[in-house]
C-alpha positions as CSV (number, residue, x, y, z in Angstrom):
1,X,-6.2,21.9,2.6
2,X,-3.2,21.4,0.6
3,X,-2.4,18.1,0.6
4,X,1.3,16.9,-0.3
5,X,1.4,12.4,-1.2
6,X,5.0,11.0,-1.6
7,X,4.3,7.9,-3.8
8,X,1.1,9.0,-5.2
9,X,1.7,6.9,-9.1
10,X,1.6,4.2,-7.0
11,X,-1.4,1.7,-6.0
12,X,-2.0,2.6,-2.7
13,X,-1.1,6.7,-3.2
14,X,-3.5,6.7,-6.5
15,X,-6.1,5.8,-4.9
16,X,-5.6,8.3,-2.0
17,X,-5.1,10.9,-5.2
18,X,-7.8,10.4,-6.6
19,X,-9.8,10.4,-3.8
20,X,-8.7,13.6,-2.5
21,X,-9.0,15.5,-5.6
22,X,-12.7,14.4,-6.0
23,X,-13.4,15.4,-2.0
24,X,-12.0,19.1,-3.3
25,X,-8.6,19.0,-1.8
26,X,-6.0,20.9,-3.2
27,X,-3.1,17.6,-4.2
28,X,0.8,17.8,-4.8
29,X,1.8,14.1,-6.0
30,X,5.5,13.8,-5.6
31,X,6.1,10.4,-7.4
32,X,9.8,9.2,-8.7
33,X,7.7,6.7,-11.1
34,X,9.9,4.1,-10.4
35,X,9.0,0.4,-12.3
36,X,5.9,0.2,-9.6
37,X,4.6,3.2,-10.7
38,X,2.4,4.5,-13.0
39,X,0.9,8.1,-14.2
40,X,-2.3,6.6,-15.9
41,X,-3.1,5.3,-12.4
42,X,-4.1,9.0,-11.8
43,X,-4.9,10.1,-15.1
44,X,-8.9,10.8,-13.9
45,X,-7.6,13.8,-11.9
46,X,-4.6,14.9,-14.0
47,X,-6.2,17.6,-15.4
48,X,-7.7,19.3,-12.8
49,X,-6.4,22.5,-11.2
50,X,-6.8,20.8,-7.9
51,X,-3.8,18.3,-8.7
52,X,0.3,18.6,-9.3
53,X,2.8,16.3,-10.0
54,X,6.2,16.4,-8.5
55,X,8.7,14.2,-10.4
56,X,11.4,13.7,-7.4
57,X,13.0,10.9,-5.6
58,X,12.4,11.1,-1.4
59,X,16.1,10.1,-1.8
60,X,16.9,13.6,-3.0
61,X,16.5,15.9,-0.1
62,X,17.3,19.0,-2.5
63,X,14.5,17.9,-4.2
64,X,12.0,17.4,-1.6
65,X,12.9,21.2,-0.1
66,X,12.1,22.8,-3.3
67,X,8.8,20.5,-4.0
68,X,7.8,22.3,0.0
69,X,9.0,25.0,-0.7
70,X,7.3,25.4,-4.4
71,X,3.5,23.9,-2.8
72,X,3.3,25.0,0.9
73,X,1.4,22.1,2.0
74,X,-0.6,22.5,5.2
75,X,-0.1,18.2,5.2
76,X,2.2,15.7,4.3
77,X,1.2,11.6,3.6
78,X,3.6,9.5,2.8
79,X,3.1,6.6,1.1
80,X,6.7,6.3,-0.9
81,X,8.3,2.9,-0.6
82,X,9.2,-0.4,-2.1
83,X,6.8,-2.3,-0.9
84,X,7.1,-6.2,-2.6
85,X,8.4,-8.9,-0.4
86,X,9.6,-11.2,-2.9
87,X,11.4,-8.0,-4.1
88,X,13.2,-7.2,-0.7
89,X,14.8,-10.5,-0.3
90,X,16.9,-10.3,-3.6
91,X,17.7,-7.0,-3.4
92,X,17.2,-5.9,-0.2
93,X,19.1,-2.3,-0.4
94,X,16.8,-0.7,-2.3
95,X,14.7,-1.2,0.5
96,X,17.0,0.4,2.8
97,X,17.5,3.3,1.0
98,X,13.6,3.6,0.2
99,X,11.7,3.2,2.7
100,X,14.7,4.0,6.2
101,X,16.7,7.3,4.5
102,X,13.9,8.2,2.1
103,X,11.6,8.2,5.2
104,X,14.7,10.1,7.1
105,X,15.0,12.7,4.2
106,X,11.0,13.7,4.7
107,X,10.9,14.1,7.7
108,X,14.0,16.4,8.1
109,X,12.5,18.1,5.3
110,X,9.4,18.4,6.9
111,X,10.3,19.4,10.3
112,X,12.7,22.0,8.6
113,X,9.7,23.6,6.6
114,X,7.1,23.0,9.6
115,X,9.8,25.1,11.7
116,X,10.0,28.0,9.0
117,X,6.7,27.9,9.2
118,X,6.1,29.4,12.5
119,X,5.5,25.4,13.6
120,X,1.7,24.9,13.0
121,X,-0.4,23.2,15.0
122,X,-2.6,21.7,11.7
123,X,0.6,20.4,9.9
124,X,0.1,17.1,9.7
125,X,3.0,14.2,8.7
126,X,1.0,11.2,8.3
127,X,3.2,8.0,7.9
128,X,1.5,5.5,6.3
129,X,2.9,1.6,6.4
130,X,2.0,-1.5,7.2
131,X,0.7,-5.0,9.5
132,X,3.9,-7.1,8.7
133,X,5.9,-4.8,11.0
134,X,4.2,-6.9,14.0
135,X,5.0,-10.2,12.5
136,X,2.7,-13.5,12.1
137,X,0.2,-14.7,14.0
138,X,-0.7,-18.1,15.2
139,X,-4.7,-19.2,14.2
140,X,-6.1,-16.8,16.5
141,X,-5.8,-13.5,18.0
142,X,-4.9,-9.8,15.9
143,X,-2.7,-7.0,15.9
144,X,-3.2,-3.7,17.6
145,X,-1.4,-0.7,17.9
146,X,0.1,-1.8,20.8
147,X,1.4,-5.1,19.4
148,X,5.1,-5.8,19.7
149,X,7.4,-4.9,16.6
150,X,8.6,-8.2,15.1
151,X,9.4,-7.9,11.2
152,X,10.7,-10.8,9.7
153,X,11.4,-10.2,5.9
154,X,13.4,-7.0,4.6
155,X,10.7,-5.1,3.6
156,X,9.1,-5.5,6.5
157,X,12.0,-4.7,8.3
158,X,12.6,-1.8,6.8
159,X,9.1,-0.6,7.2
160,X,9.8,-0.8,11.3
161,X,12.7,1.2,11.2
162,X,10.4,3.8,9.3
163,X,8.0,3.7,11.6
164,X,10.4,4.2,14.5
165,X,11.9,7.2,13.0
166,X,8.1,9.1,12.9
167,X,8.0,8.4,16.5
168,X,11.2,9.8,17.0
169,X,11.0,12.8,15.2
170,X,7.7,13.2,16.9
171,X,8.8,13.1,20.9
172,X,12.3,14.6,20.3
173,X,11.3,17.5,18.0
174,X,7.4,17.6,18.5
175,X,6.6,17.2,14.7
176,X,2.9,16.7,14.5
177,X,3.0,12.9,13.2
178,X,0.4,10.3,12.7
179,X,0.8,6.9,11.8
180,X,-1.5,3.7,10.1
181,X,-0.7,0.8,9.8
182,X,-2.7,-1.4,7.2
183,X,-3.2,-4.9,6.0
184,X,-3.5,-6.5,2.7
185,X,-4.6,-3.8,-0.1
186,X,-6.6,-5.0,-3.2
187,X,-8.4,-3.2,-6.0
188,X,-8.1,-1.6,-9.0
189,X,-4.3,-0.4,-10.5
190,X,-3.1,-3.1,-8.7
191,X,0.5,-3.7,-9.9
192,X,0.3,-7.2,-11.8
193,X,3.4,-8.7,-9.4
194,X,1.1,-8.8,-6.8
195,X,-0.7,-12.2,-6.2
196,X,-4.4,-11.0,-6.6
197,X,-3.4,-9.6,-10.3
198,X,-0.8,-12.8,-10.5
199,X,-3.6,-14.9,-10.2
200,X,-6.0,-12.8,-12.5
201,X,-3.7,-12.6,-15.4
202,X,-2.3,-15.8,-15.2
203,X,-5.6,-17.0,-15.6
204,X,-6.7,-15.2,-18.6
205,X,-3.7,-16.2,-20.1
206,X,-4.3,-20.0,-19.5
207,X,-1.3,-19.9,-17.4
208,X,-0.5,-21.7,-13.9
209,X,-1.9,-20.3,-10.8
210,X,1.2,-20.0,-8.7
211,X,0.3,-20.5,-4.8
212,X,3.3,-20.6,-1.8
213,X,3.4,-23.8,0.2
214,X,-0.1,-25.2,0.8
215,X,-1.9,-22.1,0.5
216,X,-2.5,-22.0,4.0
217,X,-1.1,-18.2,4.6
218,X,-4.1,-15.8,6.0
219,X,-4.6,-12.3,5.0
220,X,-7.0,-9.7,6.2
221,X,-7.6,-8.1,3.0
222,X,-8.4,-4.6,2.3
223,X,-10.0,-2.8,-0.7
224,X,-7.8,-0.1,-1.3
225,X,-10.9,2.6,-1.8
226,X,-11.8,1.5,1.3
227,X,-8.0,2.2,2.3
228,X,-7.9,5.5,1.1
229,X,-11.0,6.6,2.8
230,X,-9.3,5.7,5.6
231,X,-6.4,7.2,5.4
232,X,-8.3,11.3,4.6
233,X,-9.8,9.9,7.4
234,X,-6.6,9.5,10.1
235,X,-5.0,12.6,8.5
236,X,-8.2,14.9,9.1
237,X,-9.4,13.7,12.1
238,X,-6.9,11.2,13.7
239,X,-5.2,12.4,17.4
240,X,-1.4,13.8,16.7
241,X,1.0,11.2,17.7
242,X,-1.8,8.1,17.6
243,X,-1.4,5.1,15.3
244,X,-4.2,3.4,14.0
245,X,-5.0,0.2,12.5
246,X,-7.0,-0.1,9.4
247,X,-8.2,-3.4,8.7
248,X,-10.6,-4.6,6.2
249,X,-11.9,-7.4,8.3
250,X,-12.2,-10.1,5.5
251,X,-9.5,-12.8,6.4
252,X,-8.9,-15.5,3.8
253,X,-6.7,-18.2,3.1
254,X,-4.7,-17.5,0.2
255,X,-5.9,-21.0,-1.3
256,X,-9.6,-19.7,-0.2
257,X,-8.8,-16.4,-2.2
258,X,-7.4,-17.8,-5.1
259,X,-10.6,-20.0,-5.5
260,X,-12.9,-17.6,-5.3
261,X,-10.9,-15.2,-8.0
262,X,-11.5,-18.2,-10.1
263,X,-15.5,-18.8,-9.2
264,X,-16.0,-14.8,-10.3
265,X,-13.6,-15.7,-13.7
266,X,-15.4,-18.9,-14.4
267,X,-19.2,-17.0,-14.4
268,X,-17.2,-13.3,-16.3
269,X,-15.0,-15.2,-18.6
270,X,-15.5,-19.2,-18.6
271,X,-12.7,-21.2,-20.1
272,X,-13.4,-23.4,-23.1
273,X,-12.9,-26.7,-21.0
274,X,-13.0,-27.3,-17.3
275,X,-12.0,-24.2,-14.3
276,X,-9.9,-22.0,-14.0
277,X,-9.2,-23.6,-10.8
278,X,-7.4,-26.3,-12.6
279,X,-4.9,-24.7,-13.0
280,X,-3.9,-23.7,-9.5
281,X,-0.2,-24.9,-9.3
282,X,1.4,-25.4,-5.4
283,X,5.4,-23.8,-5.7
284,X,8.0,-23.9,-3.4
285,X,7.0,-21.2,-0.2
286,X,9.4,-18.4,0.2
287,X,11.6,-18.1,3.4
288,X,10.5,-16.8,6.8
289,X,6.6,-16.2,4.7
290,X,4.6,-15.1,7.5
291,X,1.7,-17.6,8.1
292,X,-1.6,-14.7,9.3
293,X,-1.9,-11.1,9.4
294,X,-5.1,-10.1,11.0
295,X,-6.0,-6.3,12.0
296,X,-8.0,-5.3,15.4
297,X,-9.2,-2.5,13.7
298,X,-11.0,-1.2,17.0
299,X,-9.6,1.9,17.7
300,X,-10.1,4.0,14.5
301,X,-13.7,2.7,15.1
302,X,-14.3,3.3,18.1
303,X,-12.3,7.3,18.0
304,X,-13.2,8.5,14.5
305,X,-16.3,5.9,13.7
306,X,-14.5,4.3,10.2
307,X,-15.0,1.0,9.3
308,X,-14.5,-0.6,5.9
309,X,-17.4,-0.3,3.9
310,X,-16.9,-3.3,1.0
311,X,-16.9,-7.1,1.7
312,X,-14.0,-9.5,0.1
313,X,-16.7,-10.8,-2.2
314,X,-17.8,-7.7,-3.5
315,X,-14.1,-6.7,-3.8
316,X,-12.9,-9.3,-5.3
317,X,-15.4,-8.9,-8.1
318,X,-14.8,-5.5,-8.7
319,X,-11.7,-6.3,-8.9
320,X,-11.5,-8.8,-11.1
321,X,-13.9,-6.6,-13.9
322,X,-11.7,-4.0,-13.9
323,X,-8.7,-6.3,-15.1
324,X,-11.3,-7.3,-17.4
325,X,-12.5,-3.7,-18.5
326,X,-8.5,-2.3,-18.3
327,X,-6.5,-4.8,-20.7
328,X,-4.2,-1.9,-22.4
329,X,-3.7,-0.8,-18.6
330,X,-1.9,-3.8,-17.5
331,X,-0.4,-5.1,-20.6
332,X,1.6,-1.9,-20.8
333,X,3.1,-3.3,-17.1
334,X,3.9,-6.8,-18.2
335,X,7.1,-5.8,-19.7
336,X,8.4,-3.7,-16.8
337,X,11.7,-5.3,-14.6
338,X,10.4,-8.4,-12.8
339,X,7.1,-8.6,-13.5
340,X,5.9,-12.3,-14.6
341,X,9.6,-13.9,-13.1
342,X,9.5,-15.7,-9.8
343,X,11.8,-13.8,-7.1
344,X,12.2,-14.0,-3.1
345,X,13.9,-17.7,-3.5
346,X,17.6,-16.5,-2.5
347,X,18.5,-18.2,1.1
């Protein structure tokens, strides 16, 4: 298989890179390395004959016709998007653009090429986005496939319209499409705007912990290895026109999550005086901040037997030693637009 990944210098699409390259796939990376992104994210597999990179913009539909055109994918994932909350509420075109025409401009792309094609029945257009499309939860209860859409930021906004326009393009012209929706991602080549790296580097730099409100928001987080397991997994094997859920089934508080980054830093790295969890700081929530996400990750269990296979502990300190282990990696970040400056406060 051919495999094309819009957004592949980012987090989420590196890992899927990498992952697919190793697994023997044949891997077009089409990346407009934006601030987000970053080529040494996939610098493992850069070398092999098994992987291309695509500098182009899903903005640019000119440019996404020649990169189909150039490759011949038998299967599309895309993973381009802004993706940062605190992001969306400043500057909440970007998103716009990104993640509804970008999304628009693949998918006419792909149903033109698909179509010139002879219409395949193996193409594939996986869409791959995200939980806060359904909203927040109260203390119990999770989202499944058949939640109601209820975005409440931008971003997540924007990520609904997406998602609407794969199922459109899906009944109206019969594009084979698959969706995922997935919750909180963590790992390695973790952008440090994040709050998992946030909290990391703050730390090592002896710098407040910044947490929103109380710290009582809930995330089901997911180790994004895990994630892009999961993902092969949908695109091989998942039913055309299905969405599934991936979850990692590790909810935590974000004051929980922050202490337990510091328990990990405190036996790795210990400070001269005192924990790192001294300097956990409360700031000022930002508006409409969701207050749970939780995944029912039931039916890509039950249909094509995933589940995650690493625990938030275990996670967490991989995590954690490979910020450790990967200093030059993120330094090189710190300077990039935004990064270390508190945004999402506008009203």
């Amino acid at each position: 298989m051919k495999l094309l990944v819009t957004g592949g210098a980012g987090f989420i699409g590196s890992a899927v890179v990498r992952l697919a390259v190793e697994r023997g796939l044949d891997v077009v990376n089409l990346d407009a390395l934006t601030y987000a992104a970053c080529l040494d994210n996939v610098a493992s597999v850069a070398d092999r004959p098994e992987y291309a990179f695509e500098h182009a913009d899903i903005r640019d539909r000119a440019a996404i016709d020649r990169v189909l055109e150039t490759h011949r994918p038998d299967a599309i994932m895309h993973l381009a998007a802004e993706s940062h909350v605190d992001r969306s509420i400043d500057g909440p075109g970007a998103f716009i653009e990104t993640n509804v025409t970008g999304t628009y401009n693949m998918l006419e792309a792909a149903r033109s090429y698909w179509t010139a094609s002879g219409r395949p029945e193996t193409f594939r257009f996986h869409h791959v986005s995200t939980d806060e499309v359904f909203g927040s939860l109260g203390p119990t209860g999770a989202f499944t496939e058949d939640t109601p859409y209820d975005p409440r930021s931008p971003y997540s906004a924007s990520k609904a319209a997406s998602d609407h326009l794969v199922r459109a393009w899906g009944e109206t012209y019969g594009l084979p499409i698959v969706l995922s929706n997935c919750s909180n991602n963590y790992g390695p080549f973790h952008f440090p705007e994040k709050l998992i790296p946030v909290i990391i580097l703050n730390a090592l730099a002896g710098k407040p912990l910044p947490i929103y409100g109380d710290g009582s928001h809930v995330r089901d987080w997911l180790f994004v290895e895990d994630h892009a397991d999961a993902l092969l997994c949908v695109l091989e094997r998942g039913r055309t026109g299905r969405s599934y859920n991936i979850g990692g089934e590790n909810e935590r508080s974000n004051l929980e999550l922050v202490r337990t980054l510091c328990e990990i830093l405190d036996a790795k790295r210990p400070r001269a005086e005192g924990s790192y969890a001294d300097l956990i700081t409360f700031v000022t929530d930002r508006p409409g901040h969701d207050a749970r996400y939780a995944i029912d990750p039931s039916r890509i269990a039950g249909e094509l037997g995933w589940r995650p296979s690493v625990t938030v502990e275990e996670g967490l300190e991989r995590t954690v030693q490979w910020y450790l282990d990967n200093e030059d990696w993120w330094r090189a970040l710190q300077g990039r637009e935004g990064v270390g400056t508190r945004l999402g406060q506008a009203r």
